[in-house]
C-alpha positions in Angstrom: 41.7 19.6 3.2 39.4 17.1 1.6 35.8 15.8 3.1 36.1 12.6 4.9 34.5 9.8 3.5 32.3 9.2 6.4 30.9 12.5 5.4 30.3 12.1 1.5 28.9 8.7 2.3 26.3 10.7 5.0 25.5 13.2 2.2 25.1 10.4 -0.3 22.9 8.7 2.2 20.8 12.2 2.8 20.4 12.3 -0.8 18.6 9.0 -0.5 16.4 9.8 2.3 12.7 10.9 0.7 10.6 8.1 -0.3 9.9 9.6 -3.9 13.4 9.9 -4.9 13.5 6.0 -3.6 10.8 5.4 -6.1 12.0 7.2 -8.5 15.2 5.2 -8.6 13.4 1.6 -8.1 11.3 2.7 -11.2 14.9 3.9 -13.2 16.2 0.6 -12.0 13.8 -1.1 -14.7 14.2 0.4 -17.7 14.9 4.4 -19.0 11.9 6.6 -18.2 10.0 9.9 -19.6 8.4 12.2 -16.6 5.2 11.6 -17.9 5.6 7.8 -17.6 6.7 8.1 -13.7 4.0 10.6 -12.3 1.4 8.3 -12.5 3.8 5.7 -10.4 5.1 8.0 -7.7 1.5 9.7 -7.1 3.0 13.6 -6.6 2.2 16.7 -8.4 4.6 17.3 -11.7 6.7 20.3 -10.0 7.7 17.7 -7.0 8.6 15.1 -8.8 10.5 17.7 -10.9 12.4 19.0 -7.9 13.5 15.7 -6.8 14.7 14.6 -10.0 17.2 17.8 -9.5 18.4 16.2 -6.8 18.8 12.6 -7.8 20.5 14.3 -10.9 22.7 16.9 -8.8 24.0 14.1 -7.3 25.0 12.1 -10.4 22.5 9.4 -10.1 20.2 10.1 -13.0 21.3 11.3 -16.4 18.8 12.4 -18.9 18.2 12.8 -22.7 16.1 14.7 -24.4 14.0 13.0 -27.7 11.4 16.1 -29.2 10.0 17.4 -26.0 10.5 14.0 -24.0 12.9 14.1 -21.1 14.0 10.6 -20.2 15.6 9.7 -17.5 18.0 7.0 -16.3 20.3 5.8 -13.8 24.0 6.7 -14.4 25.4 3.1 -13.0 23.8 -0.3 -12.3 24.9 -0.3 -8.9 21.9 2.3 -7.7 20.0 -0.9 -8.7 22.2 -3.3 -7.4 22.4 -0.7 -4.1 18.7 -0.9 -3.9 18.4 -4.6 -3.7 21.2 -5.1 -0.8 18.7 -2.2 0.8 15.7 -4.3 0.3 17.8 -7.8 1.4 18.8 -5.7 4.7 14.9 -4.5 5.5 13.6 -8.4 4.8 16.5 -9.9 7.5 15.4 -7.1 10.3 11.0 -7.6 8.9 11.9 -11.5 9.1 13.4 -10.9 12.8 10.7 -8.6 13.7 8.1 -10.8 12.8 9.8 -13.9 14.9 10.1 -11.4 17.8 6.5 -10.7 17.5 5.6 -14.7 17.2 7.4 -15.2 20.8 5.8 -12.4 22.3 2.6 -13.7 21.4 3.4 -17.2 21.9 4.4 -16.5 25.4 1.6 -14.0 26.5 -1.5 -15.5 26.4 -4.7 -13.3 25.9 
């Protein structure tokens, strides 16, 4: 029997859920990228940012070549960018509502 897709999507969704591995991908949505170039941009210790770039890659999200001793990385589609961007265009529309929530609350409580 095969996996629901309700249930791939929660795993793909998982894999998404640390804020490095967010970063990671914003950065790789850019332009290709050596280790050394991100560390300084995620602010985590070598072997973490290591670790999650297993995952993102375990997942089939990042591919990698290999130039000398360089590893660069890259996303393996567009969409993870595109993907990212829909994210951010969902956050601003609830921020946006928050904020006019927070504008009636204070327009109507006087302190």
């Amino acid at each position: 029997m095969s996996t629901p897709l309700y249930q791939l999507k929660a795993e793909f969704f998982k894999t998404l859920g640390h804020p490095v591995r967010i970063r990671v991908l914003e950065l790789l949505s850019e332009r290709e990228r050596a280790v050394s170039e991100m560390l300084p941009e995620v602010g985590v210790e070598a072997a973490s940012l290591s670790q999650q770039l297993a995952v993102l890659r375990k997942a089939n999200l990042v591919v990698t070549r290999r130039e000398g001793s360089t590893v660069y990385y890259r996303l393996t589609s567009p969409r993870v960018a595109e993907l990212l961007r829909v994210a951010r265009g969902i956050l601003s529309g609830v921020l946006e509502g928050q904020a006019e929530l927070l504008a009636d609350l204070r327009a109507t409580n006087p302190s």
